[in-house]
KOLKE-164487 format. One record per residue: x, y, z of N, C-alpha, C, O, CB in turn; residue in one letter. Coordinates in steps of 0.2 Angstrom, whole numbers, padded with zeros to 4 digits, always signed. Glycine has a CB too. Layout:
N
XYZXYZXYZXYZXYZa
...
END
This chain:
221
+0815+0398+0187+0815+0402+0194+0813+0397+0199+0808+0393+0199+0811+0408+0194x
+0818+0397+0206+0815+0392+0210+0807+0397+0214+0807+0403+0213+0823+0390+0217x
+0805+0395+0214+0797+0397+0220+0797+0393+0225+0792+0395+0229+0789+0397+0216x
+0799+0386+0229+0796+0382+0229+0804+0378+0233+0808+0376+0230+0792+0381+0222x
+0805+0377+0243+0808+0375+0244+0806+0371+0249+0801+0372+0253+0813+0379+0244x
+0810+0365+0247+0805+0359+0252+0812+0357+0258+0817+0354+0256+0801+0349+0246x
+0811+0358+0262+0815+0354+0270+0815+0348+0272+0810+0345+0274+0812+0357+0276x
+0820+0345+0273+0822+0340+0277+0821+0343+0286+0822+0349+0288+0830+0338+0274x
+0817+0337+0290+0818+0339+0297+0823+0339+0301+0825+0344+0303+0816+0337+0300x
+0824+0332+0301+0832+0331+0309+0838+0332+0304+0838+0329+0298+0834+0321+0316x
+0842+0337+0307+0848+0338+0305+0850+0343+0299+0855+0345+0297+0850+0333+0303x
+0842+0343+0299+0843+0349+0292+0840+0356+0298+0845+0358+0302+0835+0348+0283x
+0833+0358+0298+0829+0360+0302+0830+0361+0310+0832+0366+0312+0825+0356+0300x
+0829+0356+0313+0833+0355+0319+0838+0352+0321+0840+0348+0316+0829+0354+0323x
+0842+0351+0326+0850+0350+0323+0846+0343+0327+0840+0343+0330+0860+0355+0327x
+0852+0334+0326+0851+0329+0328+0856+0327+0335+0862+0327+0336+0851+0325+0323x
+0851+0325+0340+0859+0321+0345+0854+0315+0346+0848+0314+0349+0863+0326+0356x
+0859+0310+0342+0855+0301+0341+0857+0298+0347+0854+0293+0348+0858+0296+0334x
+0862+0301+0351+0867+0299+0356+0864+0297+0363+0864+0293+0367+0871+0304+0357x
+0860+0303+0361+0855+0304+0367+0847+0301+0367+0845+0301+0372+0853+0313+0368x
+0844+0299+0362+0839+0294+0360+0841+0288+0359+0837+0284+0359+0835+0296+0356x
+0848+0287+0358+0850+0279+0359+0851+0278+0366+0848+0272+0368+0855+0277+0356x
+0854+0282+0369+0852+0281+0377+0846+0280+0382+0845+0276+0387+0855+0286+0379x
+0842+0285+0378+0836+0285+0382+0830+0277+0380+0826+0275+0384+0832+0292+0380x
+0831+0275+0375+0829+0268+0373+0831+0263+0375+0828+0258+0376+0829+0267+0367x
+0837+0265+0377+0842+0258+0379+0840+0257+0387+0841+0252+0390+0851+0260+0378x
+0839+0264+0389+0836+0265+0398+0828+0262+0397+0826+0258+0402+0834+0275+0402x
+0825+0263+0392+0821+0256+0392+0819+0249+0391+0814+0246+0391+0819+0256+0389x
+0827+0249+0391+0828+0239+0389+0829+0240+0382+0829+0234+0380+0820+0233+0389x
+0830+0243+0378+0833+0242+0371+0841+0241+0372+0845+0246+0372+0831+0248+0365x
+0842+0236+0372+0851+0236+0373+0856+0236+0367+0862+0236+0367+0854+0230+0378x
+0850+0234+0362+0854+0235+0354+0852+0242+0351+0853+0243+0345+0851+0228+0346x
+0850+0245+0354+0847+0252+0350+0851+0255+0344+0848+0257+0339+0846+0259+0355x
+0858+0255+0344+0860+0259+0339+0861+0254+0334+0864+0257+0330+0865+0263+0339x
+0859+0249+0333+0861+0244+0328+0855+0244+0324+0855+0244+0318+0862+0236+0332x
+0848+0246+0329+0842+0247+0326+0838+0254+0324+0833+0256+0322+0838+0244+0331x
+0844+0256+0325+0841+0265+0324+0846+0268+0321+0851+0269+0325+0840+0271+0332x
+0847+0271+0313+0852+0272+0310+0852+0280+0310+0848+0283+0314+0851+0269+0304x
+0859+0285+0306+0859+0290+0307+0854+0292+0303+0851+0297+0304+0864+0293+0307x
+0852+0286+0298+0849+0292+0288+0843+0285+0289+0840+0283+0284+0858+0293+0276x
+0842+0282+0294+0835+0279+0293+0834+0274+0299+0838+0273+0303+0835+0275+0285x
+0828+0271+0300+0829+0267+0304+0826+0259+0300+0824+0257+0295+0827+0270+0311x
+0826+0253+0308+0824+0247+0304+0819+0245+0310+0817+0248+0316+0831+0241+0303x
+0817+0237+0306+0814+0233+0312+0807+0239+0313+0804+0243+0309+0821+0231+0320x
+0804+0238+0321+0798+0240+0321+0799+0250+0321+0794+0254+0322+0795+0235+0329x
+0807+0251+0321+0806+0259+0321+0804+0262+0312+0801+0267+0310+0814+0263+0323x
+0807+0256+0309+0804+0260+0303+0797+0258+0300+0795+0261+0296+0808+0258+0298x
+0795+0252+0305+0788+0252+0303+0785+0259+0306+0780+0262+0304+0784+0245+0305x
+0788+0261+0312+0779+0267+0315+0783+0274+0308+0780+0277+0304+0780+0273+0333x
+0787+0275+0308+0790+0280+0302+0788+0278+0297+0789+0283+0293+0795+0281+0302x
+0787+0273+0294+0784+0271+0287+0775+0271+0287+0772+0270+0282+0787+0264+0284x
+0774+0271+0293+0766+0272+0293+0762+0265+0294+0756+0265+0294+0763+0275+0286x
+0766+0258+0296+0765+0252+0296+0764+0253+0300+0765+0247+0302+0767+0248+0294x
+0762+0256+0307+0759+0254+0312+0760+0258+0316+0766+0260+0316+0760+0247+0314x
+0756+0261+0320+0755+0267+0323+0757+0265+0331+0758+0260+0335+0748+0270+0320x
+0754+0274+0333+0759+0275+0337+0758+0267+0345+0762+0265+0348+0757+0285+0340x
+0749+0266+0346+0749+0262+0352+0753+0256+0348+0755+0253+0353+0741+0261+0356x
+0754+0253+0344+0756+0248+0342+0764+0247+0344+0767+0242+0347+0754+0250+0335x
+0766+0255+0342+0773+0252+0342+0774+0254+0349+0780+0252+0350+0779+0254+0337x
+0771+0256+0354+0773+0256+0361+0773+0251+0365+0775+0251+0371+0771+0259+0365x
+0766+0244+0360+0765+0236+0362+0772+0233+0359+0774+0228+0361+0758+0233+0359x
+0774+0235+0356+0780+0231+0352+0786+0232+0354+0791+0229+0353+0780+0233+0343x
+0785+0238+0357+0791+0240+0360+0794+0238+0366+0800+0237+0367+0791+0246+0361x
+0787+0237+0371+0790+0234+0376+0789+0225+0377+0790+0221+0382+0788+0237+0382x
+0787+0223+0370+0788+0215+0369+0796+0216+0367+0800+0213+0371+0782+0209+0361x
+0799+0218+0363+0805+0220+0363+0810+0220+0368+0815+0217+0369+0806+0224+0361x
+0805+0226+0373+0811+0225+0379+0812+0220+0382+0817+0217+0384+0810+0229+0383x
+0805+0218+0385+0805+0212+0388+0807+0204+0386+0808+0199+0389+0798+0212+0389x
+0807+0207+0379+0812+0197+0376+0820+0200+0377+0824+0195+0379+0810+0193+0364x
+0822+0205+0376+0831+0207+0380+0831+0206+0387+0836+0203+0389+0836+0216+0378x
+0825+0208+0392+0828+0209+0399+0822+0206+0401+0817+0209+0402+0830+0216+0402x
+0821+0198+0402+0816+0194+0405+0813+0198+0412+0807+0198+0413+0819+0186+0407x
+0817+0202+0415+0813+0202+0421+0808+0210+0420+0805+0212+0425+0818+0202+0430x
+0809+0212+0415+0804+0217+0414+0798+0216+0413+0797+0211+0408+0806+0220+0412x
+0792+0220+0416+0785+0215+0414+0784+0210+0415+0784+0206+0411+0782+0215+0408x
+0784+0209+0422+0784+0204+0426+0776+0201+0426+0772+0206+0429+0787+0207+0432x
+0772+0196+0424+0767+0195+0426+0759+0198+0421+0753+0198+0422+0767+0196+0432x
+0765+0203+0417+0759+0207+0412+0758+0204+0403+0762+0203+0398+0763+0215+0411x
+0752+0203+0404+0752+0199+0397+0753+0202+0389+0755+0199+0384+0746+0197+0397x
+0750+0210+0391+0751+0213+0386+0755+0220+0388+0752+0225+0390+0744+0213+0382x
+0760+0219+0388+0765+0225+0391+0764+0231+0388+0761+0231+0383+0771+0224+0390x
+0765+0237+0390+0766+0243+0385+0768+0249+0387+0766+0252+0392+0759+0245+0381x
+0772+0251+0384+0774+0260+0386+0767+0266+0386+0761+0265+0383+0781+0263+0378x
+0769+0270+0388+0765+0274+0389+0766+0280+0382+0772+0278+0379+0767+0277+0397x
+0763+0284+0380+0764+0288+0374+0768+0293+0379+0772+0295+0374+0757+0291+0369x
+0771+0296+0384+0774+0299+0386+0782+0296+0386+0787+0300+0385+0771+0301+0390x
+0782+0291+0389+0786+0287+0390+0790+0285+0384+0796+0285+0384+0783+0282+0393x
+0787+0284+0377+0788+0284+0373+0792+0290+0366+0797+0290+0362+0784+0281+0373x
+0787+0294+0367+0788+0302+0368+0795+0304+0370+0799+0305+0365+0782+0306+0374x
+0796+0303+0376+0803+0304+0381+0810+0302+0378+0815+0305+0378+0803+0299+0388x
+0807+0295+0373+0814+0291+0371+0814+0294+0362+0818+0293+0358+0813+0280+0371x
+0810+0298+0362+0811+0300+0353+0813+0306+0354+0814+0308+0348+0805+0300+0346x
+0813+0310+0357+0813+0316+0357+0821+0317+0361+0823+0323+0363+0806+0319+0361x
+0824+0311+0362+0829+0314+0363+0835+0314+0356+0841+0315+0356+0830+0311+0368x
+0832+0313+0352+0835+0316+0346+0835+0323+0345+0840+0326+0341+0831+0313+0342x
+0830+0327+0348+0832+0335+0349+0831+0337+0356+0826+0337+0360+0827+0341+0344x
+0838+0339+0356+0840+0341+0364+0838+0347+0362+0832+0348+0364+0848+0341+0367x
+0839+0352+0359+0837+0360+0357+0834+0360+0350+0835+0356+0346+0845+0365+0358x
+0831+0366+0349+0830+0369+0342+0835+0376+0340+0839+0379+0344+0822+0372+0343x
+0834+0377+0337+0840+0381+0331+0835+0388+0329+0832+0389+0323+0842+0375+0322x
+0834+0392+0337+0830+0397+0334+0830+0402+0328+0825+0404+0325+0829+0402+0339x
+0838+0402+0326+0839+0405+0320+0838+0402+0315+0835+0406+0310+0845+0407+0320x
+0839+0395+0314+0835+0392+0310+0827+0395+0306+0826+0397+0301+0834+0388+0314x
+0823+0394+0313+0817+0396+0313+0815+0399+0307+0812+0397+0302+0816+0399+0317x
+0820+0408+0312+0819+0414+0308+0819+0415+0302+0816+0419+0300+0822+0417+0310x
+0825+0411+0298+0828+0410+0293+0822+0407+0289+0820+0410+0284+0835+0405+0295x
+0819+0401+0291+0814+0398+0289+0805+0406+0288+0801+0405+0283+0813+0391+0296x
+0805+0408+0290+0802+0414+0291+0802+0419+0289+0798+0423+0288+0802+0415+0294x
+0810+0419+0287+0810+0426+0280+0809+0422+0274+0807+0426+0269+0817+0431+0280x
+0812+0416+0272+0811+0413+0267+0803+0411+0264+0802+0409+0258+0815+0407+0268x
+0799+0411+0268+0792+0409+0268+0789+0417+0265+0783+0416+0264+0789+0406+0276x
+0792+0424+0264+0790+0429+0264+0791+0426+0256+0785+0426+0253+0794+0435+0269x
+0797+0424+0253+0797+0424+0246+0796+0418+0242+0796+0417+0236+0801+0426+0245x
+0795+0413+0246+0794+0405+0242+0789+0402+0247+0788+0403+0253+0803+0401+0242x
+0786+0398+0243+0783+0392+0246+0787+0386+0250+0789+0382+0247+0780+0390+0242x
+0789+0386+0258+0790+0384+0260+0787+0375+0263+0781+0374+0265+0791+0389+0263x
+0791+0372+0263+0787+0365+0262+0791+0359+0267+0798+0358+0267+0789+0364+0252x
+0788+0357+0270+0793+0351+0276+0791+0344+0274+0785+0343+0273+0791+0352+0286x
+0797+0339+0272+0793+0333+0270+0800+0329+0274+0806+0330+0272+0792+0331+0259x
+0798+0326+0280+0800+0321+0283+0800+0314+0286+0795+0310+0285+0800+0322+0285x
+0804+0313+0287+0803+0306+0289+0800+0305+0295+0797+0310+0294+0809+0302+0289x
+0799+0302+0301+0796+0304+0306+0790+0299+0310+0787+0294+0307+0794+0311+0303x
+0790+0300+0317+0786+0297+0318+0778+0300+0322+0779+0306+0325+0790+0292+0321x
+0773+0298+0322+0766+0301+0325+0769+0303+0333+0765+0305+0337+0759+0295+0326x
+0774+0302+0336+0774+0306+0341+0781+0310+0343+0782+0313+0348+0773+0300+0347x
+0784+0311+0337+0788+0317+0337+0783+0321+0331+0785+0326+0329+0797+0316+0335x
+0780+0319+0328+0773+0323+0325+0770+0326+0331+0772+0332+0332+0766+0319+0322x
+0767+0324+0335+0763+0327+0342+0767+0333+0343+0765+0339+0342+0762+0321+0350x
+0773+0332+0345+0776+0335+0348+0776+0342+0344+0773+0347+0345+0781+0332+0351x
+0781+0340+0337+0780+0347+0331+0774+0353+0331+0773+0359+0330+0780+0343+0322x
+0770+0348+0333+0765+0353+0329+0761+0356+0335+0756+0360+0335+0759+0349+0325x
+0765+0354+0342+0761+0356+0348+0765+0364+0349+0770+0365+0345+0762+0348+0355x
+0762+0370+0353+0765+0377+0356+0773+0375+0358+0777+0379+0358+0761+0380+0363x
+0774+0368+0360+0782+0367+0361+0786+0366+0357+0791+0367+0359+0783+0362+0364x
+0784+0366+0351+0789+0365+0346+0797+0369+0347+0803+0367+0348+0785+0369+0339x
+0793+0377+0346+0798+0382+0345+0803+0384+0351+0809+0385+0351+0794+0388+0342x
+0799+0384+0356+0801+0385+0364+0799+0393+0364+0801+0397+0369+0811+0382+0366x
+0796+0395+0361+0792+0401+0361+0786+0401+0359+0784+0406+0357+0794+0406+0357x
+0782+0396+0360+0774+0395+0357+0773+0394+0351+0767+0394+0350+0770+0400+0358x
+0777+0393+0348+0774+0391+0338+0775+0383+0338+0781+0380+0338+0780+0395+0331x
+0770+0381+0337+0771+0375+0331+0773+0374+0326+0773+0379+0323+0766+0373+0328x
+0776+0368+0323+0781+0368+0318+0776+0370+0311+0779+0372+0306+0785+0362+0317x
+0768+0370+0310+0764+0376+0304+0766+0381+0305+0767+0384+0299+0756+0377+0304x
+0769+0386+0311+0769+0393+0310+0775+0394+0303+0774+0398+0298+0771+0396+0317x
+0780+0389+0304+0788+0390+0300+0786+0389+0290+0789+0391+0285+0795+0381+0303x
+0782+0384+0291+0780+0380+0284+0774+0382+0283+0769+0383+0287+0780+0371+0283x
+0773+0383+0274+0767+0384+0272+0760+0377+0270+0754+0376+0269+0769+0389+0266x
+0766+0372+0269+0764+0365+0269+0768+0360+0275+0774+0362+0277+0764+0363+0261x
+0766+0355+0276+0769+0349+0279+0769+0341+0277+0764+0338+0278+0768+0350+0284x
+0774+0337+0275+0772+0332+0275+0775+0327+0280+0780+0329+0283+0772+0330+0269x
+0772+0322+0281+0776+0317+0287+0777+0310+0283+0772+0307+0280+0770+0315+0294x
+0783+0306+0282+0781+0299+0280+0778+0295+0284+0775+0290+0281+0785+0294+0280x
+0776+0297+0292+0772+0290+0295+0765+0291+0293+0761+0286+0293+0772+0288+0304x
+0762+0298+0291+0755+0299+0289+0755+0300+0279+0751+0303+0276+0750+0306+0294x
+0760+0297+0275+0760+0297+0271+0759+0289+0268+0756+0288+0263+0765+0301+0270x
+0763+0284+0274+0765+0280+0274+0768+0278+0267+0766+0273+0263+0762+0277+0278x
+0775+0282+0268+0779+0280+0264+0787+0281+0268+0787+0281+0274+0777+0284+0258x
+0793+0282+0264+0797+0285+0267+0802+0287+0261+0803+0283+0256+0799+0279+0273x
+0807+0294+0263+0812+0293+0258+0819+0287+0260+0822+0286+0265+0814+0300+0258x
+0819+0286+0255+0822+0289+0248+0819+0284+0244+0822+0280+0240+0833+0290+0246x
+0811+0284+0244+0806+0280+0239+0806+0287+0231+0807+0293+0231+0797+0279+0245x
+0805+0283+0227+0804+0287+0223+0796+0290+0223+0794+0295+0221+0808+0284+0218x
+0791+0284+0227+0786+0287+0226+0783+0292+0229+0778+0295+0227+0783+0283+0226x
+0787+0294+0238+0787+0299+0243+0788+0306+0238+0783+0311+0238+0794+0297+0247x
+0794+0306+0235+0793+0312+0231+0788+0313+0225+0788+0319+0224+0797+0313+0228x
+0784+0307+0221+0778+0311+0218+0774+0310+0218+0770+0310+0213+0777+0312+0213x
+0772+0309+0224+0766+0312+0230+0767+0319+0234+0763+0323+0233+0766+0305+0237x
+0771+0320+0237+0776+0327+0238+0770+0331+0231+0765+0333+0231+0788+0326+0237x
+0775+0331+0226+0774+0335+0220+0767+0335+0218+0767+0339+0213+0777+0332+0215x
+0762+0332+0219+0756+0330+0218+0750+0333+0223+0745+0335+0222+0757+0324+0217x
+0754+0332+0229+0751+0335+0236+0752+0342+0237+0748+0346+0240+0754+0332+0241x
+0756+0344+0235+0759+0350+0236+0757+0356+0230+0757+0362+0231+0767+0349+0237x
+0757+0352+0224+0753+0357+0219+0759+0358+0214+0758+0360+0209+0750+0365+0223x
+0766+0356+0216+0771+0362+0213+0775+0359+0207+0775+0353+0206+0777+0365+0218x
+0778+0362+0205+0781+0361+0198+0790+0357+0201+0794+0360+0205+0782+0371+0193x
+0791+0353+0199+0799+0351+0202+0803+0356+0199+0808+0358+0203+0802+0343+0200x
+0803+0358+0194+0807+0362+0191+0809+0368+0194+0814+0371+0194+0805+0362+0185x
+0804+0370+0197+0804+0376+0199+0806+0376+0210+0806+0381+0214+0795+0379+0196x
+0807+0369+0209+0808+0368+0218+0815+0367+0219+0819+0366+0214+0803+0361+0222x
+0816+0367+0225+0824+0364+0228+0822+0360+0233+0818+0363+0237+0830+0370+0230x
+0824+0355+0235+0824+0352+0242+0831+0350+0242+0835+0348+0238+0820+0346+0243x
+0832+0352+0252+0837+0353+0254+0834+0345+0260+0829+0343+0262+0839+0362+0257x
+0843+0342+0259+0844+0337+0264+0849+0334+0266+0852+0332+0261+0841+0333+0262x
+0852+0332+0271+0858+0330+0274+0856+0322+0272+0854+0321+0278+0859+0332+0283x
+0856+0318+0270+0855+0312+0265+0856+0312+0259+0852+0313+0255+0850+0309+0264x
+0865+0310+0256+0865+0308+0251+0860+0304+0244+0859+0306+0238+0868+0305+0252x
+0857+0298+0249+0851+0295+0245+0846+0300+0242+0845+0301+0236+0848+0291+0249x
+0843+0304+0248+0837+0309+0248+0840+0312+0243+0835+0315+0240+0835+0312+0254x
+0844+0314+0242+0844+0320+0237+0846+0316+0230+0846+0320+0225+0849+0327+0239x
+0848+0311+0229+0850+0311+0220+0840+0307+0219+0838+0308+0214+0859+0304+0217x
+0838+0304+0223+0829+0302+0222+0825+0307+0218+0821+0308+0213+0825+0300+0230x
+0828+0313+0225+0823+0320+0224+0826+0322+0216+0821+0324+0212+0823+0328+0231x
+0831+0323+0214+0833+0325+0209+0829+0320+0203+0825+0323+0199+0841+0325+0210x
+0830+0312+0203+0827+0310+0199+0821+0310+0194+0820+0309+0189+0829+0308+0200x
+0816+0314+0201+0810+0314+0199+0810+0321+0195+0805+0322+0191+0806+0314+0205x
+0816+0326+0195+0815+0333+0194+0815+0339+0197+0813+0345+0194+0811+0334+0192x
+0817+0338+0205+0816+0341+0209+0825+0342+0207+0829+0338+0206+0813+0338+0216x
+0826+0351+0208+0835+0352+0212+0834+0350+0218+0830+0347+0222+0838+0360+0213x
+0841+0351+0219+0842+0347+0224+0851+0350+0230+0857+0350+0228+0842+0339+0219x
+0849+0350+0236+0855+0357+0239+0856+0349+0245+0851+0347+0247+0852+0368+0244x
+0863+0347+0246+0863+0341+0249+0867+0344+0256+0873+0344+0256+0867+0334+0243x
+0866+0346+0261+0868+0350+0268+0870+0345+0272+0868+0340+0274+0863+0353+0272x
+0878+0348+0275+0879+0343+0282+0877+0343+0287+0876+0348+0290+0884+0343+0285x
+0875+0339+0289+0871+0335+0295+0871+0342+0301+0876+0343+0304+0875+0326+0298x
+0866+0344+0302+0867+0351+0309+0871+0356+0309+0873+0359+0313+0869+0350+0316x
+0872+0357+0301+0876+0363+0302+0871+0369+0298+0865+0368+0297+0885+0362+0296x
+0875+0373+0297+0869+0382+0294+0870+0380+0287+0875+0378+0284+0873+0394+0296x
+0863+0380+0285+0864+0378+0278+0863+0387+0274+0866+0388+0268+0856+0371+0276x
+0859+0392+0277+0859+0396+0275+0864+0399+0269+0861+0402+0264+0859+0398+0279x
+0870+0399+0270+0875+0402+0267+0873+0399+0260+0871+0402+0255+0882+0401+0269x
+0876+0390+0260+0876+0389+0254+0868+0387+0249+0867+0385+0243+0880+0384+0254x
+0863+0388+0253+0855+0388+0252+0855+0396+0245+0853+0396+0240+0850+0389+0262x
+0859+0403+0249+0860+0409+0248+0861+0408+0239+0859+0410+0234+0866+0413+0252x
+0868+0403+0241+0869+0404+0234+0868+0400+0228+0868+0401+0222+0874+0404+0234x
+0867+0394+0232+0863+0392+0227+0856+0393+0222+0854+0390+0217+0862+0389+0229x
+0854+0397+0227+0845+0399+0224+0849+0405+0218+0847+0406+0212+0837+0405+0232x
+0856+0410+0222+0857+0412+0216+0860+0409+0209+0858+0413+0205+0861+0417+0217x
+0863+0405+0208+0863+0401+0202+0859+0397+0200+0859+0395+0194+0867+0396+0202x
+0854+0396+0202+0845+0394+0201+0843+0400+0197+0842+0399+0191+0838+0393+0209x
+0844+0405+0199+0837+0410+0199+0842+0415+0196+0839+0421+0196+0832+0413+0208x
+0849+0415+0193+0853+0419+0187+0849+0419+0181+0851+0421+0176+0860+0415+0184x
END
């Protein structure tokens, strides 16, 4: 019997527009952004603040030595340059233009019968934001949705590590046998599987509900 369902965030959870945070980075002086910002992961200094190698003031110093070695005349006469955490904030977040209130809900009745569980990839300042009253756009933080939460940048790990998942399993208390994690990443889900976790693999922002429905009923036959 499943008890026990763990979430993926962008694209599972809240839908992704990469389009719109590659732009907003690029209005910062990142003029390679999508080369550096993937759909199912990223590189270079994005995957260090998401893998926990270096946090948030770090990578807003690193960010704009970045910018400033593509566009010389930016930071003009400044020795140590740096984005602002809002400023910064601005360019990740545009990865969710909207939240998926039905989502939510959906998340909320499932929590009535299972232990609900969020393990993301992520960085400390779309953290800030999740966990802040703005989350939902009705006053809930993303704890109201989940009974637990994990982050890779405060795990500092990242999927599709194998060791991400048994830490997950270790942290969380639960039996893999008895869980399902749902994720729009190929990789992420044959890893989670390896360890013992099922595993429900979702297209990228679409309603996973239906086949989530049926799945748990061939689990839980």
């Amino acid at each position: 019997m499943i008890s026990n369902l763990v979430f993926d965030l962008g694209g599972v959870v809240i839908p992704l527009t990469p389009e719109v945070a590659w732009q907003r980075f690029e209005a910062l002086g990142i003029k390679d952004t999508r080369q550096r910002m993937g759909l199912y992961g990223q590189t270079g200094i994005f995957l260090e603040v998401e893998n926990g190698s270096i946090d948030a003031p770090t990578f807003q110093k690193k960010l704009a030595q970045l910018a400033r070695q593509l566009n010389p005349e930016l930071f003009q006469g400044q020795e140590e340059p740096s984005f602002s955490f809002e400023q910064t904030l601005w360019a990740w977040k545009g990865y969710v233009e909207s939240v998926d209130i039905n989502r939510l809900n959906n998340l909320l009745k499932l929590k009535e019968r299972y232990n609900v569980i969020l393990l993301s990839n992520t960085n400390p300042f779309i953290v800030k934001w999740a966990e802040s009253d703005e989350f939902s756009g009705d006053g809930h933080p993303i704890n109201y949705y989940f009974h637990q939460t994990f982050y890779s940048c405060l795990m500092k790990d990242y999927k599709p590590s194998e060791t991400i998942f048994k830490t997950l399993i270790q942290q969380a208390n639960i039996r893999p046998e008895e869980s399902l994690f749902l994720d729009d990443g190929p990789k992420n889900i044959e890893m989670a599987e390896s360890v013992g976790l099922h595993g429900l693999l979702v297209q990228k922002n679409n309603d996973w509900m239906p086949l989530l429905t049926q799945k748990l009923s061939e689990l839980n036959h």
